[in-house]
C-alpha positions as CSV (number, residue, x, y, z in Angstrom):
1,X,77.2,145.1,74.3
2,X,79.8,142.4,74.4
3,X,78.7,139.6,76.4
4,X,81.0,138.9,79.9
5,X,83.9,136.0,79.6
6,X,82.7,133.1,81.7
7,X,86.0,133.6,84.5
8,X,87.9,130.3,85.3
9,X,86.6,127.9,87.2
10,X,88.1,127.8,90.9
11,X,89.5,124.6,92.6
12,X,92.1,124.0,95.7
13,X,94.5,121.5,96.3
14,X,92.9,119.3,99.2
15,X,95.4,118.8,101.7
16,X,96.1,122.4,102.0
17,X,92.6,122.6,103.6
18,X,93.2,119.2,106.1
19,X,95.0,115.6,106.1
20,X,91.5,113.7,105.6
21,X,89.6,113.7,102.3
22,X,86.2,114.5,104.4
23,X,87.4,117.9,105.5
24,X,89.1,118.0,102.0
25,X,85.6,117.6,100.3
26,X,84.0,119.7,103.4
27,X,86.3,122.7,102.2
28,X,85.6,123.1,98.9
29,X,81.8,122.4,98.9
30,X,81.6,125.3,101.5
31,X,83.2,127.2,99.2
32,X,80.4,126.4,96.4
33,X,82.9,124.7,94.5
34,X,82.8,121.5,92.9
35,X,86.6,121.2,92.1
36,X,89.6,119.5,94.0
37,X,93.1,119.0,93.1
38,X,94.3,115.8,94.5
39,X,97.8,115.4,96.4
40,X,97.8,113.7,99.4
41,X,94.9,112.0,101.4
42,X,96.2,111.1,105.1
43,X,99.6,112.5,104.1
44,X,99.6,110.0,101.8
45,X,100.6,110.5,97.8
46,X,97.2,109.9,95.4
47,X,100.1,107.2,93.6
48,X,101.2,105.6,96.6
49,X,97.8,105.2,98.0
50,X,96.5,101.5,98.7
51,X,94.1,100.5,95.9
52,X,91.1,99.9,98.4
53,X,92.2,103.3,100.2
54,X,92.2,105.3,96.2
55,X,88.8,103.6,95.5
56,X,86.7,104.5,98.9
57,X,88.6,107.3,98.6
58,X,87.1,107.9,94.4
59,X,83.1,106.7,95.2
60,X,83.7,109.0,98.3
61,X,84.5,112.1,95.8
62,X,81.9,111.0,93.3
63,X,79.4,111.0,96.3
64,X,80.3,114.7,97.1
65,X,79.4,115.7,93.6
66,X,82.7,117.0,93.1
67,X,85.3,116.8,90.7
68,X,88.9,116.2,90.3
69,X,90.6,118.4,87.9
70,X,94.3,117.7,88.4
71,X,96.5,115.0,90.3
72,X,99.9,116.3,91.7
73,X,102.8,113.7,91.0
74,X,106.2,113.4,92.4
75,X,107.6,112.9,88.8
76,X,110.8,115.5,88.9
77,X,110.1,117.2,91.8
78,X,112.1,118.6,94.4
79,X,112.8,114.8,95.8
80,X,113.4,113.1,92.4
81,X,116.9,114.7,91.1
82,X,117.6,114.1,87.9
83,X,120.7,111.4,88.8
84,X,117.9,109.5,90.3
85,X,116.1,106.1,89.0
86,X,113.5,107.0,86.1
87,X,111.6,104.0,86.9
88,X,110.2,105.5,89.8
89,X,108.5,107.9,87.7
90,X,108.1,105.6,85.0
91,X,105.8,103.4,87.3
92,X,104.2,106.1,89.1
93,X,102.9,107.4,85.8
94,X,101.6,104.0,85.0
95,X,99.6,104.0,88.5
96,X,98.2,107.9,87.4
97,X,97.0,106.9,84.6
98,X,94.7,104.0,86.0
99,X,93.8,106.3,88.7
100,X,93.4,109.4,86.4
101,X,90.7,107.4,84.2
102,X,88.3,106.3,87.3
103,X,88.5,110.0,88.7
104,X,87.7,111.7,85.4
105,X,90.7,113.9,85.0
106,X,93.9,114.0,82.3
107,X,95.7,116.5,84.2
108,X,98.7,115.2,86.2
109,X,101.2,117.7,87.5
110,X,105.2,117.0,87.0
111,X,108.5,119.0,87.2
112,X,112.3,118.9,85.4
113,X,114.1,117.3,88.3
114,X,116.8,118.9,90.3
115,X,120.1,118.6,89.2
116,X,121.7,116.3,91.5
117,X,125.1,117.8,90.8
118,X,125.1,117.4,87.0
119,X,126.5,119.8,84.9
120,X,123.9,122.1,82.8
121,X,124.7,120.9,79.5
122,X,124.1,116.9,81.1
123,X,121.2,118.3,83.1
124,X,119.2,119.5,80.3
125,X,119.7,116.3,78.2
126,X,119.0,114.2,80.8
127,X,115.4,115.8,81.6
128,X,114.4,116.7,77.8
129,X,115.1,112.6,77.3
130,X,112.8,112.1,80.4
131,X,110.1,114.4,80.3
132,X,109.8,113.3,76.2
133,X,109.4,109.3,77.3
134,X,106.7,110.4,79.7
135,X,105.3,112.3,77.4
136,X,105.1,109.8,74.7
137,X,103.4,107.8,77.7
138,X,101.3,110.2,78.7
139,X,100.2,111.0,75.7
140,X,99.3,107.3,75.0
141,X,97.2,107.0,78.2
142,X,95.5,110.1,77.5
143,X,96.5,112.1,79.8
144,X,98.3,115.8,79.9
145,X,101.5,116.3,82.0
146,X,101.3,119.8,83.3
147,X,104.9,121.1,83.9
148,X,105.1,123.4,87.3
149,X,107.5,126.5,87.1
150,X,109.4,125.2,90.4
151,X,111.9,122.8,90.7
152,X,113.9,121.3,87.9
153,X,116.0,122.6,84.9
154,X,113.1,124.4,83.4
155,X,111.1,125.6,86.3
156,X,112.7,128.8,86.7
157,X,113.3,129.9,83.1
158,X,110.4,130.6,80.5
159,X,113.2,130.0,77.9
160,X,114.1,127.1,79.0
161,X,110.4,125.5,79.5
162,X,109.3,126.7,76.2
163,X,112.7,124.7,74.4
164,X,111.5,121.5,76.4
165,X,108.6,122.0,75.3
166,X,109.6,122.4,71.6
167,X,111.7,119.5,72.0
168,X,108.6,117.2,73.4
169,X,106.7,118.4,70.9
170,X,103.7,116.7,72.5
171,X,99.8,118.3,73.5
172,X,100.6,115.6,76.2
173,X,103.1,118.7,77.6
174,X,101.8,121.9,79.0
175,X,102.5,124.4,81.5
176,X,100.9,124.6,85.1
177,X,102.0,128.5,86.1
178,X,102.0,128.7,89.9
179,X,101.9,132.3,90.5
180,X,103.6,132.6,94.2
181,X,106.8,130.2,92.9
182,X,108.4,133.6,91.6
183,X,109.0,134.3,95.0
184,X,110.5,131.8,96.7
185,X,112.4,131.1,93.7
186,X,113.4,134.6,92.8
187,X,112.2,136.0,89.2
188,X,109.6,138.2,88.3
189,X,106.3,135.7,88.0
190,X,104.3,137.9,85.3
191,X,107.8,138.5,82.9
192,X,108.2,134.6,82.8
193,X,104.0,134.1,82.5
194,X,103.9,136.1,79.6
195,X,105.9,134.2,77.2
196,X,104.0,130.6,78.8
197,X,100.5,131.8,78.7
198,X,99.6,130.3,75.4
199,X,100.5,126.3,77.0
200,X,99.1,127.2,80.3
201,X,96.9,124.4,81.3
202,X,96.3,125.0,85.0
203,X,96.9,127.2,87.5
204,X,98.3,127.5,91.2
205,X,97.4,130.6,93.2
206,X,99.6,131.7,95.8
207,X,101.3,135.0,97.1
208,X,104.0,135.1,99.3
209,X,106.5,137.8,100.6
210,X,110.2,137.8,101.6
211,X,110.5,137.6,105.1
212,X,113.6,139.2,107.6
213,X,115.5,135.6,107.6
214,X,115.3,135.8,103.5
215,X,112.5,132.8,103.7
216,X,109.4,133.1,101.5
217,X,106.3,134.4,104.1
218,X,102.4,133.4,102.5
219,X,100.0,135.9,102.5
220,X,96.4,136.0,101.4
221,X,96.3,136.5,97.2
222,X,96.5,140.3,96.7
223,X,98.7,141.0,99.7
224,X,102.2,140.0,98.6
225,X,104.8,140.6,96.0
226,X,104.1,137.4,93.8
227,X,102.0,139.8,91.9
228,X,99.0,137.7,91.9
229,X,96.2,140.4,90.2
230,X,98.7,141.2,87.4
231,X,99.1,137.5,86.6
232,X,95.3,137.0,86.6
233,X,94.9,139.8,84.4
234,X,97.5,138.4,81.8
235,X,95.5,135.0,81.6
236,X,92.4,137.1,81.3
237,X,93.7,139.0,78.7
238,X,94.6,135.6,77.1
239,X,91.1,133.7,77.2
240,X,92.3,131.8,80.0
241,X,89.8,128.8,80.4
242,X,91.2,126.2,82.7
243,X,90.7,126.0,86.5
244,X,92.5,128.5,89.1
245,X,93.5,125.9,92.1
246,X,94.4,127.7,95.4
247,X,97.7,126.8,97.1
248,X,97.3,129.0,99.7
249,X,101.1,127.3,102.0
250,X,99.8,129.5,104.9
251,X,99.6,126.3,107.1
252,X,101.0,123.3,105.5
253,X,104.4,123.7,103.3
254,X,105.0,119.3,101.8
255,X,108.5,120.1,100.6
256,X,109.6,120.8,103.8
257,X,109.4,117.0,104.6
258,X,112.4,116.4,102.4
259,X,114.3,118.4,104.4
260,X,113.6,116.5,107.4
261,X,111.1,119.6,108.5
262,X,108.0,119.1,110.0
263,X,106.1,121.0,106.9
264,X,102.7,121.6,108.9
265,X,99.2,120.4,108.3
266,X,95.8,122.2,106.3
267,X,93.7,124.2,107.7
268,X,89.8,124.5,106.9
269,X,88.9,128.3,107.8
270,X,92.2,129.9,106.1
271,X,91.6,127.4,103.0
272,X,88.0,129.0,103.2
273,X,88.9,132.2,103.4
274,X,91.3,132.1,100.9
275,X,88.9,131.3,98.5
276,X,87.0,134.0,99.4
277,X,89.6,136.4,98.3
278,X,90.5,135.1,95.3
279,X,86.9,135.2,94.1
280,X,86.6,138.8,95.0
281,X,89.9,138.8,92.5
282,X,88.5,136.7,90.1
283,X,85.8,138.6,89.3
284,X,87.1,142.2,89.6
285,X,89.7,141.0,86.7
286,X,87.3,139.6,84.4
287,X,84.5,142.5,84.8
288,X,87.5,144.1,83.6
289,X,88.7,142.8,80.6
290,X,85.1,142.5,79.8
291,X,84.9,146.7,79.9
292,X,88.4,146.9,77.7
């Protein structure tokens, strides 16, 4: 009798749960976890944090007996267009990868900037001649820049994230699939996994559904159209062995601020029960690739 895949190990991004890093820490230990995914602590970015505020804020996560398996950065996001200044993202790199080394992770999450108004062809030179410097960087601190399949010129397209990719040509490059970012973005999330799986790094976990006003609507894992179980079962299927971090957007939405949108706060008991579900997931889909 074969002997069962250990299943991923499961994480959540912190201020999904609350604001504060107590209740962050408070969240995920109830859980039974020992894994947080850093993005905010008092609405404020892990980079732009005070360095008195990141290092209370590091002995205070080392205390918990938990660890930090990925930092979210605003490098190419949905605030940074491409026809912005790379030196912001330059220098919030450098501050990652000091921070990175006294929390114990390598993971730091990115995207391939917005367009700005740029045409495609200037578009995709521009962020393959980005995301390659910051590779080279990344790659000299260490560290491993996890691409997200949201915004930016390849965060919608498994084509075009495996050609940035080949052009990188860096371990320092990888993939962090977010499986509800098929929804609000509109393409299948499984079609464009499968073609990614092999760079996948890290995982978000997040179902959604598309409400009356055409708007993405979150809903627990399982009970949307994001196709959640069928993208767990591909990684399964693949020897999937990083973390699975829950996103769960239910209460708190960040990219909503740059809209000038009040984008909502964490909440504890549905980050709890969240979790809950997804384990129930979790280890449904790996008892069953175990039987195949």
């Amino acid at each position: 009798m074969s002997s069962a895949p250990e299943p991923p190990r499961l994480a959540g991004i912190g201020d999904e749960a609350a604001p504060g890093l107590s209740n962050q820490l408070t969240a995920v230990r109830e859980l039974g976890w020992d894994l947080l995914e850093l993005r905010t602590v008092d609405r404020v970015p892990l980079a732009e944090m005070p360095e008195a505020d990141f290092e209370s804020a590091a002995e205070r996560i080392r205390a918990a007996g938990v660890e930090v398996v990925a930092v979210a950065a605003k490098i190419g996001d949905w605030s940074r267009p491409v026809t912005g200044d790379f030196a912001l993202d330059t220098a919030e790199l450098d501050v990652l990868a000091r921070r990175c080394a006294v929390l114990g992770t390598r993971t730091v999450r990115i995207m391939s900037y917005p367009s700005g108004g740029t045409n495609e062809p200037e578009w995709r030179r521009e962020v393959r001649t980005r995301i390659r410097e910051l590779a080279r960087r990344a790659e000299d601190a260490g560290l491993v820049l996890a691409h997200e399949n949201c915004a930016g010129w390849a965060g919608e397209d498994a084509d075009r994230a495996l050609d940035l990719i080949a052009h990188v040509d860096s371990p320092a490059l990888r993939v962090l699939f977010d499986i509800g970012n098929g929804v609000a973005h509109g393409y299948d999330a499984a079609t464009m996994l499968r073609p990614l799986v092999e760079y996948v790094t890290h995982v978000h976990v997040k179902d959604a559904t598309i409400a009356h006003d055409g708007d993405p609507a979150y809903v627990a894992p399982g009970e949307g159209e994001a196709g959640v179980e069928e993208c767990l079962g591909i990684l399964a299927e693949h020897g999937y062995r990083g973390a699975l971090s829950i996103e769960p957007h239910l209460h708190l939405r960040p990219h909503l601020r740059a809209e000038g949108v009040d984008p909502g706060r964490g909440d504890e008991v549905a980050f709890i029960e969240y979790g809950r579900t997804l384990e129930q997931s979790v280890d449904r889909i790996w008892r069953t690739e175990v039987i195949r």
